[in-house]
N, C-alpha and C positions, 0 to 999 in steps of 0.2 A: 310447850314447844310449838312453833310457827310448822305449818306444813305446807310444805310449798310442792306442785306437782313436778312431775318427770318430765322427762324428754320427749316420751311418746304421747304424753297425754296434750303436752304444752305442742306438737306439733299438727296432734290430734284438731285441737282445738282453732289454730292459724288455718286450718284447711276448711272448716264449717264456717269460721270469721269470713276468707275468703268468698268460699261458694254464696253464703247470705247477702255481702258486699255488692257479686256479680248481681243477683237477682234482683236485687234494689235499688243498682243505678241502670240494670233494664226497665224497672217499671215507673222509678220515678228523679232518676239521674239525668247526668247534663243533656239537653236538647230532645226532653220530654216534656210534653204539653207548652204554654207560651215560655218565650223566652228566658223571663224572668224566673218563674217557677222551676224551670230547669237547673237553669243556672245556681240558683238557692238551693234548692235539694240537694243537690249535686255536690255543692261546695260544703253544708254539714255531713251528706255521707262519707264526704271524702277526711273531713276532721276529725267523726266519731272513729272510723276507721283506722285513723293513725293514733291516735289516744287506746283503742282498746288492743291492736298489734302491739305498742310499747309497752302497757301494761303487761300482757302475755307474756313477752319477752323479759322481762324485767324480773315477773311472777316467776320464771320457771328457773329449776336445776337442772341444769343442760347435762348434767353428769349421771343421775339417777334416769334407769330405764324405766322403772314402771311408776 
């Protein structure tokens, strides 16, 4: 049998995605250090970030609490 996580784990989890997200395009997100480098960072943070949000979302049974 597949186990798939809850609702609170899977919202658990969007909220740590999140706060990592913020502290990574603070340190090396768009319009940190030259141009270029920002901009690049910036643009796979922001990819990896929607691939592993849709994954989550995808992962979870919104229906199960724990």
């Amino acid at each position: 049998m597949e186990r798939r996580q809850g609702c609170l784990e899977g919202l658990f989890e969007l909220l740590l995605l999140n706060v990592l997200f913020d502290w990574l395009q603070r340190r090396f997100g768009f319009g940190r250090g030259c141009s270029c480098t920002g901009c690049g960072c910036g643009l796979v943070l922001t990819i990896l970030f929607i691939v592993l949000f849709v994954s989550t979302c995808m992962g979870t049974d919104w229906t199960r609490l724990w």
